[in-house]
ROTIKE-746898 format. One record per residue (C-alpha): x, y, z; residue number from 1. Coordinates in steps of 0.02 Angstrom, whole numbers. Last residue first. Layout:
east->X	north->Y	up->Z	num->NUM
...
//
This chain:
east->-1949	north->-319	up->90	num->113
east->-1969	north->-490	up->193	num->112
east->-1890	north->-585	up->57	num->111
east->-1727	north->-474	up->59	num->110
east->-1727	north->-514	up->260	num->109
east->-1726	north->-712	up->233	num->108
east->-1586	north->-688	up->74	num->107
east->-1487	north->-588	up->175	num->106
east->-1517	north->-715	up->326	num->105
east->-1475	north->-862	up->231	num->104
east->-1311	north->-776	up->155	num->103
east->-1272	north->-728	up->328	num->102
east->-1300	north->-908	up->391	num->101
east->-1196	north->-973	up->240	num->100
east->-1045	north->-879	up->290	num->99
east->-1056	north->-909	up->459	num->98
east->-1045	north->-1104	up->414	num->97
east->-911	north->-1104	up->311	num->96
east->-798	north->-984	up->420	num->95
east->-822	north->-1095	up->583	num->94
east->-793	north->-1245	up->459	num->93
east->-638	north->-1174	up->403	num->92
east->-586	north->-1146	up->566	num->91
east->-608	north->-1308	up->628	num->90
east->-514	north->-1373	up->475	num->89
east->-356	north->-1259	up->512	num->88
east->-205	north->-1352	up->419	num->87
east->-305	north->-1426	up->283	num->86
east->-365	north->-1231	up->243	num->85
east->-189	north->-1183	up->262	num->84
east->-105	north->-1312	up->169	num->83
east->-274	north->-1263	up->34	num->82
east->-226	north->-1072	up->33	num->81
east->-39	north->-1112	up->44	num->80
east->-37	north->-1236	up->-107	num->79
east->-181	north->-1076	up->-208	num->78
east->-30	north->-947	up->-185	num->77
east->114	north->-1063	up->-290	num->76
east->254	north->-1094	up->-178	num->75
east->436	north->-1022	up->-247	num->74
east->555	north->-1139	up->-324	num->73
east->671	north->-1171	up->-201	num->72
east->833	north->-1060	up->-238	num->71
east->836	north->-955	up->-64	num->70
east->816	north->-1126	up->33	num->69
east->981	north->-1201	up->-46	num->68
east->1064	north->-1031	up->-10	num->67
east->996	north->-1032	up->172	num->66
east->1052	north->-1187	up->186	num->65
east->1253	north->-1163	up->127	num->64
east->1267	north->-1018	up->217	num->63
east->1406	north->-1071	up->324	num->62
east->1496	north->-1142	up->195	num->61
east->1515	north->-1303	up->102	num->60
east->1406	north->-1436	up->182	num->59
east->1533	north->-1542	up->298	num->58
east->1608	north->-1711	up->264	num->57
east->1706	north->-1786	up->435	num->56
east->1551	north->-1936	up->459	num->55
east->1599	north->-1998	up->300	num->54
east->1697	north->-2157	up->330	num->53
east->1585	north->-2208	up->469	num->52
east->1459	north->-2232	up->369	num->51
east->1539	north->-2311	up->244	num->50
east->1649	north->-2439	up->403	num->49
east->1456	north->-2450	up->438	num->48
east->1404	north->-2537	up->277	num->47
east->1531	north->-2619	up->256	num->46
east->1514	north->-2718	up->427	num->45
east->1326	north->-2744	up->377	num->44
east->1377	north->-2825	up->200	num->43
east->1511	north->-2938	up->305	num->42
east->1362	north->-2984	up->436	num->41
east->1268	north->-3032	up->270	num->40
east->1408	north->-3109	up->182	num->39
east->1434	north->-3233	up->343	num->38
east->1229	north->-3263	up->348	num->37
east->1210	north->-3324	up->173	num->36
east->1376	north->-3439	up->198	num->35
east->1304	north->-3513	up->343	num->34
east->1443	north->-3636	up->455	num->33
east->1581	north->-3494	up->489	num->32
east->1441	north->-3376	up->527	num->31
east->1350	north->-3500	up->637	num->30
east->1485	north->-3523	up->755	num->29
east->1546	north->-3356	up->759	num->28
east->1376	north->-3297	up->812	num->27
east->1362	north->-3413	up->948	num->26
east->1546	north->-3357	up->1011	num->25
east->1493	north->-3197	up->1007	num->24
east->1320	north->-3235	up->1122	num->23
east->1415	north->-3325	up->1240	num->22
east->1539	north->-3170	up->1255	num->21
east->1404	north->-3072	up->1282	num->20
east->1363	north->-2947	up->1127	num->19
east->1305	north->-2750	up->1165	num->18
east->1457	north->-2666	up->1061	num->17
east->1337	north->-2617	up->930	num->16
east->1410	north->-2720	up->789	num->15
east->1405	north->-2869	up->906	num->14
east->1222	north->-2821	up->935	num->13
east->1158	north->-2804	up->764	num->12
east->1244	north->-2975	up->729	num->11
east->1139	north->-3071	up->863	num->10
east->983	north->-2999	up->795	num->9
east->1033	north->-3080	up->649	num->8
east->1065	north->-3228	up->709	num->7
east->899	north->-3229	up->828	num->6
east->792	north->-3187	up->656	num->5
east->836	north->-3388	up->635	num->4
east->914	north->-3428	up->471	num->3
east->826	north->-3440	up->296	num->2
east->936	north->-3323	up->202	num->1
//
């Protein structure tokens, strides 16, 4: 399709309700002229009759999430130690650092003795 963005554009807002009547009869114009663009709009129309089609389906149940949560596979111990480590980098660097200061004063006060 090698039409103007404008047409299609154009068909976004006839399908949204938002289309001038100039602007419709633009559209029709073109449509019944550009094949490509006529089984696009029809492809779009589809589309949202789908949509629209299966907007009544419900999950089964009330429970229905907490039973699709209760049989994830559990998280492995070391993905929440590095989530949380990714998650808290200022504190990780707080840790990092007073951990080598002790180990550099340990090893300063064992040297002294």
């Amino acid at each position: 399709m090698s039409c103007p963005t404008e047409f299609i554009q154009l068909m976004h807002k006839f399908l949204d309700e938002e289309i001038t009547d100039t602007e419709k009869a633009k559209l029709r114009e073109h449509i019944n002229k550009c094949d490509s663009c006529n089984q696009h709009f029809q492809e779009l129309k589809k589309s949202i009759a789908f949509v629209q089609s299966t907007s009544h389906i419900q999950a089964p149940g009330d429970d229905f999430t907490l039973k699709v949560m209760q049989n994830l596979p559990k998280e492995n111990k070391t993905v929440g130690v590095k989530r949380w480590f990714s998650n808290h980098p200022i504190l990780t660097a707080a840790s990092l650092f007073l951990l080598l200061m002790t180990e550099f004063r340990l090893a300063a006060l064992s040297s002294l003795l």
